[in-house]
Every structure is written in structure tokens, then in C-alpha cells.
C-alpha positions as a Python dict, from the first residue, in 0.01 Angstrom:
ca = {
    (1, 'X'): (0, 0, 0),
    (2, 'X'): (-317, 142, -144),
    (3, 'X'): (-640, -102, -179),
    (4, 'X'): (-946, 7, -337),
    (5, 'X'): (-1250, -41, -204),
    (6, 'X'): (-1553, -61, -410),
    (7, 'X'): (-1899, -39, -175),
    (8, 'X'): (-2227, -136, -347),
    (9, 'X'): (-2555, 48, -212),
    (10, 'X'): (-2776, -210, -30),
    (11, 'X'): (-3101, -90, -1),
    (12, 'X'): (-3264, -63, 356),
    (13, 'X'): (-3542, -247, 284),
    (14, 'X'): (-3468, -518, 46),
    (15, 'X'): (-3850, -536, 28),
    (16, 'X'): (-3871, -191, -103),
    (17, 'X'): (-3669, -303, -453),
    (18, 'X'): (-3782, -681, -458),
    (19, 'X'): (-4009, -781, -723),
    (20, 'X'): (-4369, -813, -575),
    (21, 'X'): (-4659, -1032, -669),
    (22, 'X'): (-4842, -997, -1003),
    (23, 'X'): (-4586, -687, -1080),
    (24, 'X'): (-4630, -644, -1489),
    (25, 'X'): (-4928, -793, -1546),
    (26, 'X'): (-5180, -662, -1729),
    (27, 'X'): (-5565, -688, -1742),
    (28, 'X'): (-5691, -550, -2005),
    (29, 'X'): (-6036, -521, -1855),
    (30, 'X'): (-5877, -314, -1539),
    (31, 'X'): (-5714, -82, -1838),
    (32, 'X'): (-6027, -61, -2062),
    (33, 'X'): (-6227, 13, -1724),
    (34, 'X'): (-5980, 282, -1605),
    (35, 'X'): (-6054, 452, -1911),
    (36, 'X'): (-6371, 515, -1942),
    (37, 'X'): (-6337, 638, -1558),
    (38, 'X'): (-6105, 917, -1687),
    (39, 'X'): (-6372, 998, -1962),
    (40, 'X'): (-6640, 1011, -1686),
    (41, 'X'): (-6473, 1217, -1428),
    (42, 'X'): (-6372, 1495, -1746),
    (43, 'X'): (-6782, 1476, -1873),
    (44, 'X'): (-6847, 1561, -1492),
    (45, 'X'): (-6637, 1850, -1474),
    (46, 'X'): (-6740, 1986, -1824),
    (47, 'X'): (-7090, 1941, -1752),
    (48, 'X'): (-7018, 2120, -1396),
    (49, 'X'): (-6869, 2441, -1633),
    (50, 'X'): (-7120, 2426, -1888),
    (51, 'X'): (-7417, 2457, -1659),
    (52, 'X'): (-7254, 2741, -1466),
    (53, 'X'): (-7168, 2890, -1790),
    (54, 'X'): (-7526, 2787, -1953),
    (55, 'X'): (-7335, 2690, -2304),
    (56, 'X'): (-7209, 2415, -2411),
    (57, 'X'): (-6816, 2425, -2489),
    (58, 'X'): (-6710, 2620, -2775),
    (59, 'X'): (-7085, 2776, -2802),
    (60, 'X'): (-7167, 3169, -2782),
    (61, 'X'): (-7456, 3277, -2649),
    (62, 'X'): (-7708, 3527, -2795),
    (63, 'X'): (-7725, 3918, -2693),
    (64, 'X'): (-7912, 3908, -2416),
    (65, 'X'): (-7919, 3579, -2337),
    (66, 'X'): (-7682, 3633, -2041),
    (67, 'X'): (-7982, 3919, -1843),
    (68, 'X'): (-8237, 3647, -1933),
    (69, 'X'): (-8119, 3341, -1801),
    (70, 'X'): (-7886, 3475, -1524),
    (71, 'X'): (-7615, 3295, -1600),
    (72, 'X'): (-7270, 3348, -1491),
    (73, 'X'): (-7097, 3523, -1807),
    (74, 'X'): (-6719, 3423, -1840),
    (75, 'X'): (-6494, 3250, -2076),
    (76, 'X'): (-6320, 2943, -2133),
    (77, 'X'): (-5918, 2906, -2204),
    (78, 'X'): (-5830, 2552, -2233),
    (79, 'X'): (-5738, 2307, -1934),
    (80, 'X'): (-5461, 2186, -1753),
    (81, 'X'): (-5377, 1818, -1660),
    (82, 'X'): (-5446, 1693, -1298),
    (83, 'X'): (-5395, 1376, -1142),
    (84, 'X'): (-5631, 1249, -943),
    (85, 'X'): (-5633, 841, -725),
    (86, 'X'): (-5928, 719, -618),
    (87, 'X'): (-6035, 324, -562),
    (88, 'X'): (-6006, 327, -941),
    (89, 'X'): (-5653, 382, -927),
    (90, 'X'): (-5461, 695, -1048),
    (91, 'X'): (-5603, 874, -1358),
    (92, 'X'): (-5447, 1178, -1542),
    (93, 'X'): (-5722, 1426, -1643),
    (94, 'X'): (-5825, 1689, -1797),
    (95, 'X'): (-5956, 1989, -1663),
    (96, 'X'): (-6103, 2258, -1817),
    (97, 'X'): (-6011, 2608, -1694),
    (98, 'X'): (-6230, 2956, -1694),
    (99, 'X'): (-6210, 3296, -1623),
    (100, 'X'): (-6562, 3467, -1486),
    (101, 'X'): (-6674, 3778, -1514),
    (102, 'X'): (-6713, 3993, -1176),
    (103, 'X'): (-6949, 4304, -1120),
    (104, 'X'): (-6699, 4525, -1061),
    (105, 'X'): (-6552, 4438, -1439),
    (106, 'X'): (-6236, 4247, -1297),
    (107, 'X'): (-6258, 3820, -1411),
    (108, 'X'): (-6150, 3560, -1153),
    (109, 'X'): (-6011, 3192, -1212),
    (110, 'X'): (-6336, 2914, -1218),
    (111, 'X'): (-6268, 2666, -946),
    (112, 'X'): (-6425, 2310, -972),
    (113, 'X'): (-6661, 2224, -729),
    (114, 'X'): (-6668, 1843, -769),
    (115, 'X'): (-6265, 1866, -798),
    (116, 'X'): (-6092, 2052, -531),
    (117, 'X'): (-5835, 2266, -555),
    (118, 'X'): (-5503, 2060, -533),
    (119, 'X'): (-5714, 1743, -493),
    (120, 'X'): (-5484, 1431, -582),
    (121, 'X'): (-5717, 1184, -401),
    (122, 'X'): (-6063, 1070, -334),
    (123, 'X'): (-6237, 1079, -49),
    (124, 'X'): (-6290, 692, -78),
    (125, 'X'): (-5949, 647, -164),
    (126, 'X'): (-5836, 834, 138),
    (127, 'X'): (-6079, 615, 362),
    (128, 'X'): (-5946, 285, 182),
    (129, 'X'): (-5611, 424, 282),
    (130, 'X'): (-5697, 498, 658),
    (131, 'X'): (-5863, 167, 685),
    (132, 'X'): (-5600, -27, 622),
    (133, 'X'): (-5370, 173, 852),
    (134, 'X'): (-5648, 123, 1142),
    (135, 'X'): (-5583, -261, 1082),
    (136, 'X'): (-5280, -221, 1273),
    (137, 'X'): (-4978, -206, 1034),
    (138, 'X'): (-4730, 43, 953),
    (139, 'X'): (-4712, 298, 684),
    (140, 'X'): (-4475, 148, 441),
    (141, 'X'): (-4690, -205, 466),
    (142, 'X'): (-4977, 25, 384),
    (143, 'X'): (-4831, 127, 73),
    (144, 'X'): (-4714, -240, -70),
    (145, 'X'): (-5114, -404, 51),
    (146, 'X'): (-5224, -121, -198),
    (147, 'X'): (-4948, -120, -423),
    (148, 'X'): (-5140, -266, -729),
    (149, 'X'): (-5477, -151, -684),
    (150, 'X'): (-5294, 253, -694),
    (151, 'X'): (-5046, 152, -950),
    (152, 'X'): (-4702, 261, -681),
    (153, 'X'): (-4890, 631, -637),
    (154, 'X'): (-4975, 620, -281),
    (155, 'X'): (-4623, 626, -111),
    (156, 'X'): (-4531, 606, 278),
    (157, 'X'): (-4570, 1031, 353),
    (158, 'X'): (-4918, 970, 200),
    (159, 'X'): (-5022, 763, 400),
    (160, 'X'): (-4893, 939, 697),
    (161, 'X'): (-5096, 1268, 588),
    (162, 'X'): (-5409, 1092, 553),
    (163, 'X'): (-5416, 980, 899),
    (164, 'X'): (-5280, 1308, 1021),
    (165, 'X'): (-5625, 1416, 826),
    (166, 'X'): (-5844, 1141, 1022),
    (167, 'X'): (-5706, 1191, 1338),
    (168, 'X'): (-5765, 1603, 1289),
    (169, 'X'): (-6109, 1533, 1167),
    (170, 'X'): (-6195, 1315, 1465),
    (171, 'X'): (-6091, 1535, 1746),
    (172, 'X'): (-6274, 1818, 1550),
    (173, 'X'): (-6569, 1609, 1545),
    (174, 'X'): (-6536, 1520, 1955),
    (175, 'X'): (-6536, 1868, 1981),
    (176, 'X'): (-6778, 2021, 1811),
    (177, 'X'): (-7081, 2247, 1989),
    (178, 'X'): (-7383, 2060, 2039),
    (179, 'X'): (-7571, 2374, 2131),
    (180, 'X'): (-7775, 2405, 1868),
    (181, 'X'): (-7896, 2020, 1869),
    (182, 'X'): (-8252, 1986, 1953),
    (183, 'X'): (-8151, 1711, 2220),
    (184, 'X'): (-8467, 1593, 2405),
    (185, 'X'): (-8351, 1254, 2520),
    (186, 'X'): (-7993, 1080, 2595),
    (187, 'X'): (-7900, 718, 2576),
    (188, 'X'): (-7622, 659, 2761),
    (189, 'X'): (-7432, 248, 2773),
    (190, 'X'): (-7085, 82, 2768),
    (191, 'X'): (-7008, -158, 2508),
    (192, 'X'): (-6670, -357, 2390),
    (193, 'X'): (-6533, -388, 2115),
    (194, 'X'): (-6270, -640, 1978),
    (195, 'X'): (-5959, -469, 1788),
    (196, 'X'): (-5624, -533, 1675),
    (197, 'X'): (-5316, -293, 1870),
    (198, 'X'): (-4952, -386, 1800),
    (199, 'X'): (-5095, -697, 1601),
    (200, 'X'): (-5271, -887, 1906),
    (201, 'X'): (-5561, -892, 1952),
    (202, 'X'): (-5769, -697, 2235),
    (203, 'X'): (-6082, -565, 2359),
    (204, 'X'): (-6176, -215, 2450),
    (205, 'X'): (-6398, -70, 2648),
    (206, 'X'): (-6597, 227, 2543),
    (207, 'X'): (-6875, 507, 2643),
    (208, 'X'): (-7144, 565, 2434),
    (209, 'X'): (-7416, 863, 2421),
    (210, 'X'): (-7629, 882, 2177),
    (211, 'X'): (-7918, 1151, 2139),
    (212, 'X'): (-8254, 1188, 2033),
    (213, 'X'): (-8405, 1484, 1838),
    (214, 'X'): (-8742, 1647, 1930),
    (215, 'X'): (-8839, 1495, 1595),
    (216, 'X'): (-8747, 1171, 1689),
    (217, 'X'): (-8370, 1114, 1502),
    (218, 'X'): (-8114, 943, 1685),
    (219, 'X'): (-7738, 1118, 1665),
    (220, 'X'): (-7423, 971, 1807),
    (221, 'X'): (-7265, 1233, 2006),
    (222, 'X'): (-7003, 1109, 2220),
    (223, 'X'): (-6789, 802, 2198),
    (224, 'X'): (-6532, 784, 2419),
    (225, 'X'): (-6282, 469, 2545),
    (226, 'X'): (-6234, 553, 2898),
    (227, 'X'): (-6127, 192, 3009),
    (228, 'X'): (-6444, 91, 3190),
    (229, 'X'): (-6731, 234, 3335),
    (230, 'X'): (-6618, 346, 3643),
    (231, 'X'): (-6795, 687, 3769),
    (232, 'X'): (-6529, 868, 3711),
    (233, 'X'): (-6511, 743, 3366),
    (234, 'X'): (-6879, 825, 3322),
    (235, 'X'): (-6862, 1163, 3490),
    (236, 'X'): (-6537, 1255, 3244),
    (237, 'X'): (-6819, 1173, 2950),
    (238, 'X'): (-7095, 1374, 3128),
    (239, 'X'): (-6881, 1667, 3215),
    (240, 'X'): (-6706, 1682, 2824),
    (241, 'X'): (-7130, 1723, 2700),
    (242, 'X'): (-7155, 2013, 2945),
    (243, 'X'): (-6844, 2174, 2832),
    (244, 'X'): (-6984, 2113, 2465),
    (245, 'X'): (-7295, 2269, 2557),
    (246, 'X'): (-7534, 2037, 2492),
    (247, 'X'): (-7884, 2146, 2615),
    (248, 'X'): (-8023, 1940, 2940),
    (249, 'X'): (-8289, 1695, 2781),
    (250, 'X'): (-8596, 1602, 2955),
    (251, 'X'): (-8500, 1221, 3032),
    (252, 'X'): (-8246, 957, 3019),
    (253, 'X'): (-8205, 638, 2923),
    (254, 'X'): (-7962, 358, 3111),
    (255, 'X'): (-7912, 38, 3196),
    (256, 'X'): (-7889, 59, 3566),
    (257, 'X'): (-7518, 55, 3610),
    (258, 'X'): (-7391, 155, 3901),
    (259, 'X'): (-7122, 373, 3823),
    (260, 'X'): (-7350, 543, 3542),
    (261, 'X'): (-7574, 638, 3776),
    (262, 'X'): (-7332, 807, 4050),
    (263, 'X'): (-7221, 979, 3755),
    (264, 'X'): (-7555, 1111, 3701),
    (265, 'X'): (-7674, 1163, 4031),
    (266, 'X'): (-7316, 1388, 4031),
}
């Protein structure tokens, strides 16, 4: 005997299907406000071409004009369509394309300066993104808390790449050479902070250094979580600003703990 069996897809997340909260609605304020973004962000990039260009769209210049003013001589040849999330929301625009003119008589492809190349988010909408991952929750929960503000265009691999982003950025910045700081003084002290890991509560403990310019500007240079302020932990601290190359500066200030100091004295 022969039975057929008909099996119905169940998604793995029922949550990923399930109607969410205020899903249709529509403001028209939001709508009328998101569209006078789009016609803000296209004036910007215009006005970006047309100053490089030193004519307005559509406009030719005079003979001679070009010697005179110095201007970048090139063309214009319509525009493509980007799109582009920011804390706005997403946006499709407009952007205007170019070819320049080179000195050796060959033209090259105008690039936006105020719009990346490949560019599909803001830099605030990348922080509002990594943000809300540092509140301790996962990627996909990520996505549904800012579901409606980027209209379903920030998925789960987005996320994921904008942290990968922080976290690069970070450890570049921890780093980076601090030999060409005018360092004159150091202020070295523990603090803790309060934080939320694996959604408990906790506090850490971390290493701060901050420095002060011969013309009297303070720069954090160093902030490390070491889990206390042992010597060793201060020495690791020390020892990284050495290996960055920052210069020796003429005084320090503390706040006479004792494992700080061995760490100096070391």
C-alpha cells in the first residue's frame, strides 16, 4: 500500500513570518518627511558636481572660462539610482554621473565625495545598528528592534558586517602609532563600568590613560579591560604604549594605587 504524504514548510523561526507590531501602518508625516530627505541628499550631491564642475547642470561654459577659473572641465551623462539607509530609513536616489577630463586627454568616472562608492548606509545608521547589538542581543533581534524605523532593509548578515566593521575599527584604533603625539603628560586610573553580557548584568573593570598635549588638549589613548588593577595588569597597559611608541612625557598623574605604581616604578 502506497500513502501519500504531504509535508508543509514550517518556518524556523515562526517569529521571522509572524505579523509584527504596527506592520502596515502608515504616517503620512514619516512619508512626507522621507521625501524631502531624498530631495536633500540629491541637491547635496548635485551641488557637490556643480561646484567641481563650476556650472550649473545642463549649463556650458564660455571659451575660456575653464583657464580662468580653474575648474575641473568634464561632462555630465545622466545618473544612476542608488539606495542608500540612514536613521531616516531607506531612500532610493538619484545620482548624477560624470566623466572628467585628465591632462593626458584620457576622461575618468566622477566619484561622489559625500556618497561613497558602494555606500548603502550611513555612518549614523551603521552606529544605530552597532548600538543596539552592544546592548547585548543577537543579530536577528537586531533586525526586528529596527525593523520599522529601516522599513525590513537591514537584515541579519548586515548586521553581522557592521560589527565585523566596529570591531576592525577598534583594534585599528588600539593600535595605532602614537609617535607623532606631542604627549607631555599622562593620566593614568581604573574605573568600572556597569554593562550588560549574556543579558545580566555586570561590572567591568577597566584601564584608562589619557594624555595631554604640549598645548594643553587631553586625548584618550588607551582603554583597556584587564580585570583589575593588578601590576601586571598595569604593566600590560604601560608596556602596549611603549610598543606604540608613544614619546616618554615629562610627568604623571595617579592616584596612588599600589599596583599602578609597581607598574611604573617597573
Amino acid at each position: 500500500m502506497i500513502s501519500d504524504i504531504t509535508k508543509t514548510d514550517v518556518p524556523q523561526d515562526s517569529g521571522e513570518t509572524a505579523p509584527q507590531l504596527f506592520d502596515g501602518w502608515f504616517d503620512p508625516i514619516e512619508g512626507a518627511v522621507r521625501e524631502r530627505i531624498r530631495e536633500f541628499i540629491e541637491e547635496l550631491i548635485r551641488d557637490e558636481l556643480d561646484t567641481l564642475l563650476a556650472r550649473a547642470h545642463y549649463k556650458h561654459k564660455k571659451a575660456g572660462q575653464e583657464e580662468a577659473s580653474g575648474a575641473v572641465t568634464g561632462h555630465r551623462h545622466g545618473s544612476r539610482t542608488r539606495s542608500l539607509t540612514g536613521s531616516f530609513g531607506p531612500v532610493e536616489i538619484a545620482v548624477p554621473r560624470a566623466r572628467l577630463d585628465s591632462p593626458d586627454g584620457t576622461t575618468r568616472e566622477w566619484k561622489s565625495h559625500r556618497l561613497r562608492a558602494y555606500q548603502r548606509r550611513t555612518l549614523a545608521a551603521d552606529a544605530l545598528i552597532a548600538n543596539v547589538y552592544l546592548s547585548g542581543t543577537n543579530t536577528r533581534r537586531v533586525r526586528r528592534a529596527l525593523g520599522v524605523l529601516f522599513a525590513g532593509s537591514v537584515g541579519k548578515d548586515t548586521v553581522s558586517r557592521v560589527w565585523r566593521k566596529v570591531k576592525s575599527n577598534w583594534d585599528a584604533w588600539n593600535a595605532r602609532s602614537l609617535a607623532e603625539e606631542p604627549i607631555v603628560r599622562l593620566i593614568l586610573d581604573g574605573t568600572v563600568v556597569r554593562v550588560r553580557l549574556d543579558r545580566k548584568a555586570t561590572a567591568i573593570s577597566l584601564l584608562v590613560v589619557i594624555g595631554v598635549r604640549a598645548d594643553g588638549q587631553k586625548i584618550l589613548l588607551s582603554i583597556k579591560s584587564m580585570g583589575g588593577e593588578s601590576t601586571a595588569a598595569w604593566r600590560a597597559v604601560l608596556d602596549d604604549l611603549v610598543r606604540r611608541d608613544l614619546r616618554r612625557p615629562e610627568f604623571l598623574i595617579v592616584d596612588g594605587a599600589v599596583g599602578l605604581e609597581a607598574a611604573i616604578a617597573a
